[in-house]
N, C-alpha and C positions, 0 to 999 in steps of 0.2 A: 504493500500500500504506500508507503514509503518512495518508496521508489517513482510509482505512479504519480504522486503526487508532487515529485519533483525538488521533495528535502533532500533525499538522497539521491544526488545527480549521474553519481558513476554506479554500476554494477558490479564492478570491480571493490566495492565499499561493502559490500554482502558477503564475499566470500570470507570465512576465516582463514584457510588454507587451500594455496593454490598447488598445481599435479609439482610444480618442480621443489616444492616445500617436503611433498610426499618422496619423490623421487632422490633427489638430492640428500633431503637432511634427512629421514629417517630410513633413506633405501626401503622402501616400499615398492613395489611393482604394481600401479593405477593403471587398470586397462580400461581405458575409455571407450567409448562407443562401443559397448560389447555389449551382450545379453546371454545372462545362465537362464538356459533353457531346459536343463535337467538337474537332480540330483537322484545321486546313486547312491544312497546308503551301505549300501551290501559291500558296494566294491571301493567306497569313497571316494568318491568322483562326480565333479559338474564338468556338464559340456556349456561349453561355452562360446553364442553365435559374433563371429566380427560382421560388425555390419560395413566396414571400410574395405574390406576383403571378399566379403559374401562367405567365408569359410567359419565352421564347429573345430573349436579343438577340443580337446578332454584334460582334463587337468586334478590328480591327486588331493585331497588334503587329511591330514589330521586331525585337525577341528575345521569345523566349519561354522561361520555366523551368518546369518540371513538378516538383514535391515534390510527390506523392501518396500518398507513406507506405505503411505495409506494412496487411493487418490479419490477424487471431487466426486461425489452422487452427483452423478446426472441424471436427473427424471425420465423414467421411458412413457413420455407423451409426446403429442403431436405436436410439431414443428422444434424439437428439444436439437435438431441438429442443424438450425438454421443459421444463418454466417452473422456476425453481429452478437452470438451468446458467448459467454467467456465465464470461467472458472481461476478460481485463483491460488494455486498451490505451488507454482516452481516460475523461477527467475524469467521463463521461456514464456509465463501467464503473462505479465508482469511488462513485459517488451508488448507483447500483441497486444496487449491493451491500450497501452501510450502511442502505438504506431497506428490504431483504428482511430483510436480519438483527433489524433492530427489528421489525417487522410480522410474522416466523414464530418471532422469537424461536430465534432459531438457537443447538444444541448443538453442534452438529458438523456439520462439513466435509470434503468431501472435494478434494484438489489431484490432476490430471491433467497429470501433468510434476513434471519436479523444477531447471528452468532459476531464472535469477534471478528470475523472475516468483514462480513456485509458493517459494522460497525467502522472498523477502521478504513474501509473504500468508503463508504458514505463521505467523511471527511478526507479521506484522495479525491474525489470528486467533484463534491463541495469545493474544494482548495483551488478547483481548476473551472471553476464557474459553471456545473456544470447540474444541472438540476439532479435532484436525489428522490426516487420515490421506492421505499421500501416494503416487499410485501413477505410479508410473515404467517403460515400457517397456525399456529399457535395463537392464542391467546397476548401473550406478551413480548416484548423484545427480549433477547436472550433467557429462552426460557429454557434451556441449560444449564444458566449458572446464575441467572437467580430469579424469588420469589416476584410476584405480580407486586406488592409495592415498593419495594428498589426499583423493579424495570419498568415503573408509570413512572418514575423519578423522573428515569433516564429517556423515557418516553417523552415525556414535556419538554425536555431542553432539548430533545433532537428538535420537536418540532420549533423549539423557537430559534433554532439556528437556521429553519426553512425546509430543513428534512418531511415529509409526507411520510406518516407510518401507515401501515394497513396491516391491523392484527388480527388474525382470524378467516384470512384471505389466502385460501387455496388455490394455490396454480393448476389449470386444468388444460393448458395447453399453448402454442407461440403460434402467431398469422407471422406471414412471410409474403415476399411480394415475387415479382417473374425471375430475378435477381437471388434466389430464394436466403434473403435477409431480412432478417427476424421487422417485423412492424409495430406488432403488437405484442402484450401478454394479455392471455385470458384468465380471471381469475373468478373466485365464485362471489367476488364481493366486483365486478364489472372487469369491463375489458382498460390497457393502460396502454397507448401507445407511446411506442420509442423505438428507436435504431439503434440502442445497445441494451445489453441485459447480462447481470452477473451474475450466477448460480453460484451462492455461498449456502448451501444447503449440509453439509456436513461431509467426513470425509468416508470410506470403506478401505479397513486394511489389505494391502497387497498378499493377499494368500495362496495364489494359485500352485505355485513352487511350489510349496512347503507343503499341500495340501496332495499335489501330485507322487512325491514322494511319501507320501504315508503319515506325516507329521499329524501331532490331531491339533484339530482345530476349537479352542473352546466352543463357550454356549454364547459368546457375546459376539463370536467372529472374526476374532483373533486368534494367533499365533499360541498356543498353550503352552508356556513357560513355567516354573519353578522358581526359587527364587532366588536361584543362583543361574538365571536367566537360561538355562538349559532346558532344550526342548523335550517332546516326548523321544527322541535319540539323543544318547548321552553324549555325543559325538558332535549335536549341531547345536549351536548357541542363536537364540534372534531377540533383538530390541529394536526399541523403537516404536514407531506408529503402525504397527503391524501386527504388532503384540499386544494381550493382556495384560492385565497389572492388577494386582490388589489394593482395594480398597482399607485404606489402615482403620479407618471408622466401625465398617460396616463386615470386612471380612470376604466382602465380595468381590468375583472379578469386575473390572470397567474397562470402556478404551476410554484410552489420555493422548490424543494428539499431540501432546504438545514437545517445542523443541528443549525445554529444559526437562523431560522425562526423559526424553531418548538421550541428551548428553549422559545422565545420568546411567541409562542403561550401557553405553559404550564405554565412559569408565570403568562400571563393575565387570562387563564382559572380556575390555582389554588385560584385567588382573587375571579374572579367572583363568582364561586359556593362557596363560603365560606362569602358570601354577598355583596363584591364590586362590582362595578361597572366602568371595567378598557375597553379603548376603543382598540383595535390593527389598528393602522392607516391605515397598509399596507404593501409592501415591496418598495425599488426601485431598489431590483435585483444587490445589491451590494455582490461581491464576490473576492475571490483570490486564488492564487494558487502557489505552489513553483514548475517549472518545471526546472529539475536539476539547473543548476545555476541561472537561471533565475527565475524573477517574473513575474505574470500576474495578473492585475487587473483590474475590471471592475465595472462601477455604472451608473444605468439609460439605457436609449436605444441605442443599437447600430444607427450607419448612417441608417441600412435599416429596424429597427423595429422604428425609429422616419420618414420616406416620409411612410410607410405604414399606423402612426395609422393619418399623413392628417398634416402632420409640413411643414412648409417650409425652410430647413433646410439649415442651412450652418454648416463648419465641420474646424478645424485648426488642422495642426498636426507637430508636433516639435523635436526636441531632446531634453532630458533634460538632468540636472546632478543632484545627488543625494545630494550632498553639493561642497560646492565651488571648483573650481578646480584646485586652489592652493595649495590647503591641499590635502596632498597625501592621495590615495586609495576613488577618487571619482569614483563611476559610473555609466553610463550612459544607462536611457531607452528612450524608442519613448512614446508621450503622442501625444494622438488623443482625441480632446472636439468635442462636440456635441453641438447644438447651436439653440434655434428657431430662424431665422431670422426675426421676426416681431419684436418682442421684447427683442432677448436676452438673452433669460430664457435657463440658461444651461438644457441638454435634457440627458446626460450622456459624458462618456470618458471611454478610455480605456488606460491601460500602460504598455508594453511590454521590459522587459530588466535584467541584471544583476544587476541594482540599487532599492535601496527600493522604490516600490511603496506604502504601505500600509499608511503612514500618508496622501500624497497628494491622496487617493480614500476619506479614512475616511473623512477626511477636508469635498471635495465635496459633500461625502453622506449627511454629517450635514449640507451643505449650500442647497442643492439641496432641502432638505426636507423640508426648508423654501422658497423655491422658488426664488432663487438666480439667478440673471445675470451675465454674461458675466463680467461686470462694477463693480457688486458686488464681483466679484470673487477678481478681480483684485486690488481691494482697504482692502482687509480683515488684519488686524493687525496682522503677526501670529510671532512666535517666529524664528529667525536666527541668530548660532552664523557659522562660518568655516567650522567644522568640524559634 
């Protein structure tokens, strides 16, 4: 989004590590433009397609890791493959979308989802003058990562920054014109024309490998891991957005898209195959997000994913200030905690506003992960000066 919107000018700004970084400083052998098109468990072995060659080689290994990453739901309805729709997952989205908006000279856009994706392009968009109309199946704006009153918060300030939300509005299919580029979207709350349209609808893990070779695949659709990232073959390792993960709350598996799980996961994996023995606990589904002025944060369960996994839940919700409010330039978000009522045991929260949330999520994620109360919260030693 980033990119699109033209703070970050080079692409070359994105990468952390380029092939001669791999090549050179840690002697790595990156084969680019290639595709493993098998694994052999039996004989341990991936074939492996060149596409610069058009030739399969076979190539041995001892351990093997699988990161094959998630990619974009595309909807299978009518006109989902019309010129003008875009997805936004890899650098290569990211280009195509800034090269159509120059070339159609784009007024307006339409977003499909309202997750961190459709979140962050609304303000790429925005930034670029470029009308924003957001359509959301669901009920609320990110109704993944949090409750209907944090995201009417964040509901109202999108719309006063000129955003068009439409919640509850099912996409049922794209018009297209002789050009076959997208026209319109149809949705069951009316039809919305426009000549671009981005499908941030959520991602599906790349499984088809791993699933071909026998691997099992959980109940969530993911890569079934351990927690020493080893698959159902003691021999192949996979993270990343491709994989399962445990829930530290709840106990359950989840998928966690996110790139600070999978760094996570490729540390623990680069120890293990290299003879440690490093455990990966979990996740608790801690995340955030800059939407235009505002912050969004979240950690642990929402109110309606803690009564579904059997909590008996109570829930407080408040205004806060970012620092005191005598000292000019405080400001202020809504913080909603999550609570077991038996005991106390915070369950998650969420925080909505122009003031930083990122310390007080961080805090919770570190106390939560030790199984922190309410009381415990409350009594925690932490540092405050004014400002």
């Amino acid at each position: 989004p980033y990119y699109v919107s033209g703070i970050i000018r080079n692409q070359s700004s994105l990468l952390v590590k380029d092939l001669p970084y791999f090549n050179n400083t840690l002697n790595i052998d990156v084969m680019v433009n290639s595709v493993a098109t098998k694994i052999d468990p039996k004989s341990h072995t991936v074939v492996v397609f060149k596409q610069e060659t058009g030739n399969s080689s076979i190539y041995p290994y001892e351990k093997l890791v699988l990161a094959t990453g998630a990619s974009p739901i595309v909807p299978e309805i009518e006109g989902s493959g019309l010129g003008g729709i875009f997805t936004m997952t890899r650098l290569e989205d990211a280009e195509k979308v800034k090269n159509f908006i120059v070339k159609d000279k784009v007024k307006k856009a339409v977003l499909v989802g309202a997750g961190f994706i459709g979140m962050e392009m609304a303000e790429a968009f925005a930034a670029l003058k470029i009308d924003v109309e957001i359509v959301e199946a669901q009920d609320w704006v990110m109704p993944a990562f949090l409750d209907f009153e944090t995201a009417r918060n964040l509901e109202i300030y999108l719309e006063s920054e000129g955003i068009k939300v439409h919640c509850g509005w099912k996409v049922t299919g794209f018009t297209g014109n002789k050009k076959n580029m997208v026209t319109a979207v149809v949705t069951s709350g009316g039809t919305i024309e426009t000549r671009m349209v981005l499908l941030a609808i959520g991602t599906r893990p790349n499984v088809q490998l791993a699933r071909e070779a026998g691997l099992k695949i959980g109940e969530r659709g993911g890569i079934s891991v351990d927690g020493y990232m080893v698959t159902s073959d003691p021999s192949i390792y996979a993270g990343g957005d491709c994989v399962e993960n445990l829930h530290r709350i709840t106990g359950r598996k989840v998928l966690v898209p996110l790139g600070s799980t999978a760094n996570k996961h490729g540390r623990i994996i680069g120890t293990n195959v290299t003879g440690g023995s490093q455990l990966f606990p979990g996740v608790m589904g801690t995340a955030i997000a800059k939407v235009f002025d505002y912050n969004v944060g979240r950690v642990g369960l929402t109110e309606k994913e803690a009564w579904a996994a059997g909590y008996s839940v109570v829930t407080s919700m408040v205004q806060g200030n970012e620092h005191a409010t005598y000292y000019p330039g405080s400001k202020r978000f809504l913080v909603k905690m999550i609570a077991n009522g038996r005991d106390g045991r915070v369950l998650g929260a969420q925080m909505v506003g122009p003031g930083d949330v990122s310390k007080r999520i961080d805090v919770l994620a570190t106390a939560m992960s030790f199984g922190a109360s309410i009381k415990d919260i409350s009594n925690l030693d932490l540092s405050y000066a004014p400002p």
